[in-house]
N, C-alpha and C positions, 0 to 999 in steps of 0.2 A: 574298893579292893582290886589288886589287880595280881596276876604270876608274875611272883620277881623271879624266878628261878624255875628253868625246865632241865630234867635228866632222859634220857633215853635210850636202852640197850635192846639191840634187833630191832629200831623201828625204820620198817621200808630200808630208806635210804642210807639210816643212820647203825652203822656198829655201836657206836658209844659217844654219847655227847651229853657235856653238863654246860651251858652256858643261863648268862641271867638274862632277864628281860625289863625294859625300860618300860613308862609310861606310853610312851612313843619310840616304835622298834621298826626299824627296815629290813628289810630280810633279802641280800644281793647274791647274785651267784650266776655260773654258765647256765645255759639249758639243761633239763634232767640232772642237776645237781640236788634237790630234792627240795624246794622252797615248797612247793604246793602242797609237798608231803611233811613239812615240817610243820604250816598252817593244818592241816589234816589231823595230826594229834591233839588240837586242840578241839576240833569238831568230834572227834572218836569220845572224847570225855565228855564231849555234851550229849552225844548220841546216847552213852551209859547212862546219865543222871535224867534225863528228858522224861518226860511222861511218856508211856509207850514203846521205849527206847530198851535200854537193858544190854548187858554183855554182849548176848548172846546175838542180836538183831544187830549190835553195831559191828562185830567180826564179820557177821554173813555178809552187810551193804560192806564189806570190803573185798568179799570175793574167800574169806575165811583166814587162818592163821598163816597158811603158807603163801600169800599175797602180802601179808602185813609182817612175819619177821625176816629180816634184812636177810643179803643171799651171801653174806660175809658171817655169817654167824656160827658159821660150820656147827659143830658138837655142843652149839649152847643154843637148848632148843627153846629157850623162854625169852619172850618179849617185854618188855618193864619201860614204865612210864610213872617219871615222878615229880610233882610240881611243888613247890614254893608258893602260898601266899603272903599278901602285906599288904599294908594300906599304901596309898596312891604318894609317893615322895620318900615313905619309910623304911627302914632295910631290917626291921624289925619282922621279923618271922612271926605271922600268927597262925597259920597251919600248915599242915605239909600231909600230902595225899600222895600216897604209893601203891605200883598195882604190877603185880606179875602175872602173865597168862601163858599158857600152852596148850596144845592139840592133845587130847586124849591120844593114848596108845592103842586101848580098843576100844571096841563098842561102836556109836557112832561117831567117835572121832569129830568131839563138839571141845570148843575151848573151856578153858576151866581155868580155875585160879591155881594160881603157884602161894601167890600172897595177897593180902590186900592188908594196908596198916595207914594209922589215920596221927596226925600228933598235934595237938593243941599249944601253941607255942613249943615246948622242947617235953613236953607232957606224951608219952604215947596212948590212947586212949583205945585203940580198936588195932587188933592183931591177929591176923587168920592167916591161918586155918589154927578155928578153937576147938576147947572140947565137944562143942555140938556138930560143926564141920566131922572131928573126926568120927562121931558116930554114923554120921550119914552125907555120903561121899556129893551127894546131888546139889546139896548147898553151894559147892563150890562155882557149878554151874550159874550161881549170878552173885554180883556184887551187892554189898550193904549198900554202897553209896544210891543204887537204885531204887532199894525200898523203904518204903517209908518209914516200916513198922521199926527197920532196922540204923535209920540214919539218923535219928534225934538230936543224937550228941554232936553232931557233925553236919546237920543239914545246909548250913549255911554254905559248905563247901559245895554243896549237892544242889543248892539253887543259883550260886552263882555261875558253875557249869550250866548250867541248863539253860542260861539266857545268853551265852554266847551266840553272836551274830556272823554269820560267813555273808560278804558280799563280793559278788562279782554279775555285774548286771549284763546282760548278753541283749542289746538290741531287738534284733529277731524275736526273740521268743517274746518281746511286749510289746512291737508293730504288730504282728499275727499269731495270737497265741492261740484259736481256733488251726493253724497247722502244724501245731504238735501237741498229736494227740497220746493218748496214756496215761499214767499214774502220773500224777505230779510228784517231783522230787523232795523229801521230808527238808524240810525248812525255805524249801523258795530258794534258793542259794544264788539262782540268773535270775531271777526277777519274774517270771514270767505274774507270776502273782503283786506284781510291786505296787499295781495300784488298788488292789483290794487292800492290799497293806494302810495306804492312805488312808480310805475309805472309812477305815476302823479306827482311826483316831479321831479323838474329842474333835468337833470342829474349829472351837477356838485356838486351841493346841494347834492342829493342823492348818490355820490361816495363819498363824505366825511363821510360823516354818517353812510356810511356803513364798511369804513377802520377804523372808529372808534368801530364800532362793534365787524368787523376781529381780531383786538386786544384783546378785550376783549372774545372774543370766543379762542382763540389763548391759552388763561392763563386757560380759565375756563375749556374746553373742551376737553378730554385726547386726540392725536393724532391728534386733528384737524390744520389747514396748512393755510386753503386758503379759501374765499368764495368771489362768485361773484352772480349778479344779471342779468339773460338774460331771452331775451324773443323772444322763439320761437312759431311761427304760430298765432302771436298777443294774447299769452297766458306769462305774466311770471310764472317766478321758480326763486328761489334761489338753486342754488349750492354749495355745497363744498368739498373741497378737506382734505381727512387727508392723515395721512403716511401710506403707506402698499408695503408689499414686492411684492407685485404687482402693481406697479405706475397705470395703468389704473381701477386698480381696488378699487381703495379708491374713487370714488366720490361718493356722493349721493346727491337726490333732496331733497324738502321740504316733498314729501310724505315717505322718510326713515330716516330724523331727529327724535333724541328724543324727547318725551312729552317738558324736562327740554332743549333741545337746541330753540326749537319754541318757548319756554316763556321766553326765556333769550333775545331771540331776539324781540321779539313785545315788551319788556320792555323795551329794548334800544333804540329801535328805536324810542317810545314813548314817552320816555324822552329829545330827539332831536327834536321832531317834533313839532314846535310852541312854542306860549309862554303863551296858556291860562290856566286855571283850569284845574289840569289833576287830573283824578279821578281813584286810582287804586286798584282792589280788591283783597286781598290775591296772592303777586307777587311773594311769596314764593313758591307757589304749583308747583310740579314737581322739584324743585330743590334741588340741595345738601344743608345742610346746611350750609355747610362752604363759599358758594357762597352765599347765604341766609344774613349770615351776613354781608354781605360788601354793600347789596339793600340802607341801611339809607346812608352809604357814596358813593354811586355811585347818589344816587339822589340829595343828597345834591352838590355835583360837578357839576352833569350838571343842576340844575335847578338856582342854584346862580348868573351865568352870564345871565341869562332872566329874573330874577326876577320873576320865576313863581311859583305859588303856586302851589302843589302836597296834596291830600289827598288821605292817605293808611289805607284799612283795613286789620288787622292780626289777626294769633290766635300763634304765631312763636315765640318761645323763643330765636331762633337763631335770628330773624331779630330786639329784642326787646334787647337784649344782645350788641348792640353799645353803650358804656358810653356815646358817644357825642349825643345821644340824652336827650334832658333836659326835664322836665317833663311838661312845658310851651306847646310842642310838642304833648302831650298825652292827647284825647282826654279817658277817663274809661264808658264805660255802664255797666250799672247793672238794670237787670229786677226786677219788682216786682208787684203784682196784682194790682195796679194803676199806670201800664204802665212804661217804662225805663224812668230809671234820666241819664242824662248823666255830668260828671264833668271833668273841669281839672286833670288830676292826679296833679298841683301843688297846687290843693285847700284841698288836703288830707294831714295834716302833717304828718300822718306815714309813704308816701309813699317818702317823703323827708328826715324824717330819717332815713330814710334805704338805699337811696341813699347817702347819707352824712355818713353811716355807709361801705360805699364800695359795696352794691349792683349792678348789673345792675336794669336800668327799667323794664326786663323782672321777675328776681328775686323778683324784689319787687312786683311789679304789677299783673303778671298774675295767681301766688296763687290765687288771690281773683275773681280771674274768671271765675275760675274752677266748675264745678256743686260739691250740698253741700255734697252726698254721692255718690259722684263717685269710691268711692271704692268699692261699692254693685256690681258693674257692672261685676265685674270678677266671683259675684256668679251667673250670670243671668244662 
């Protein structure tokens, strides 16, 4: 199953936007045009449905309602989010989940629902605020889709949110995750946990996955040979071996890999792992480009056999330089002082004939995403 369709009114960055979403979706745009925040709506629904999780706890990890509704909203003080599902290739509607939220006016000025409504293919099934909401106003204070007692008819919506995966793996924090210290962030989102994540997979499961890696490290990575997964003093590491005229002296751990080998690998691995929403942000950074360009048909391979949806944001001429992606695929933002529009690039007919004229998507597309005097910059 995957969202073929996102709406959303007052979020962050977005006044109002309905677009669809593909199997496989790129999400391009200038700086703080709101790509991180458009991936962010999808983590806000997992935060609601999550075990532990709930309304209430995922406004707060945002800072509350007036960080999260758009600063274009003027006199319409509700934030609304609303998804489409369907199975993986189908444009068949099998549910649709809607949710309106706002800040209390008094009291402790805690969000609360506007609405929440649930629909079973074109069936409406669940519609609040009901007569038991209006008897007692505190209800409103959390969603059905969180509780259990209340989501029966609909869970399915409620689990598949909740296994949404955000990845963006940050170096640092898994060379030396002893210095940084604190709460660990709810879902691991940089990795710092990435190899306890291994750790917890079936062995067998996890030797596949990882010989499938070894390969692809194999081709990508000059001299490298060999890599294995152990765990000494109930601590792992990853290993690996390259060629050196000193045979004992080519190995190294995860804390002397490069920036670009740690994100080549959290990206593979993450592309193996499950089969839900995987959310991925700029998967380029630290790597070659010529490696860069192969990310659209590495994901495309492994996500086809699961049917899972992947959404990627870029700024990569190299990663947007694959022909076989088709502009169905490309999600375009562009800011402007009444908050980002966001469109299919296939709903732009320039950007189709210019594809039709022999362009890549990146040729065509990321000219216009450019800031308008960035030439100025080299007088700064």
């Amino acid at each position: 199953m995957i969202i073929s369709r996102i709406k959303l009114i007052n979020w962050k960055n977005f006044k109002e936007i309905d677009v669809p979403l593909s199997g496989r979706t790129f999400i391009v745009g200038p700086n703080a045009s709101g790509k991180s925040n458009l991936l962010d709506v999808f983590r806000f629904l997992r935060d609601i449905a999550k075990a532990g999780g709930g309304l209430q706890n995922a406004v707060l990890d945002r800072g509350g309602i007036s960080k999260i509704r758009c600063l274009s909203a003027r006199k319409h003080p509700e934030v609304e989010v609303e998804i489409e599902l369907s199975e993986y290739g189908s444009k068949e509607v099998l549910w649709k989940y809607a949710i309106g939220i706002k800040q209390e006016v008094r009291g402790y000025r805690l969000p609360i629902l506007v609405y929440e409504k649930v629909w079973k293919k074109n069936k409406l099934i669940l519609n609040r605020p009901d007569k038991h909401d209006e008897n007692d106003k505190e209800r409103l204070y959390q969603t059905h889709l969180e509780q259990i007692n209340a989501n029966k008819e609909f869970r399915e919506i409620a689990r598949f949110l909740e296994s949404i995966v955000y990845q963006h793996l940050l170096p640092q924090l898994l060379k030396h995750p002893q210095s940084f210290t604190g709460p660990d962030l709810p879902g691991d989102p940089f990795g710092k946990s990435f190899l306890e994540r291994i750790s917890k997979v079936n062995r067998n499961t996890r030797n596949a996955w990882l010989r499938k890696i070894e390969s692809a490290l194999k081709i990508a990575v000059p001299q490298f040979k060999q890599f294995e997964f152990k765990e000494e003093n109930g601590r792992p590491h990853l290993e690996a071996v390259y060629d050196h005229w000193r045979p004992s002296a080519g190995k190294q751990r995860e804390d002397q890999f490069s920036d670009g080998t740690l994100r080549l690998i959290g990206l593979l691995w993450s592309l193996q792992e499950g089969d839900s929403l995987l959310l991925l942000e700029e998967p380029e950074l630290s790597l070659n480009g010529a490696i860069v360009s192969k990310i659209p048909a590495l994901i495309y391979k492994l996500q086809k056999p699961k049917k899972r949806q992947v959404l990627i944001t870029s700024h990569s001429p190299d990663l947007l330089s694959d022909k076989g992606i088709s502009l169905d695929e490309i999600l375009v933002l562009m800011p402007s002082t009444e908050g980002t529009t966001v469109q299919p690039a296939s709903s732009l007919p320039s950007f189709k004939k210019m594809l039709e004229g022999g362009m890549t998507p990146a040729q065509a597309i990321l000219p216009s995403t450019k800031p308008k005097d960035i030439s100025q910059l080299a007088l700064f």
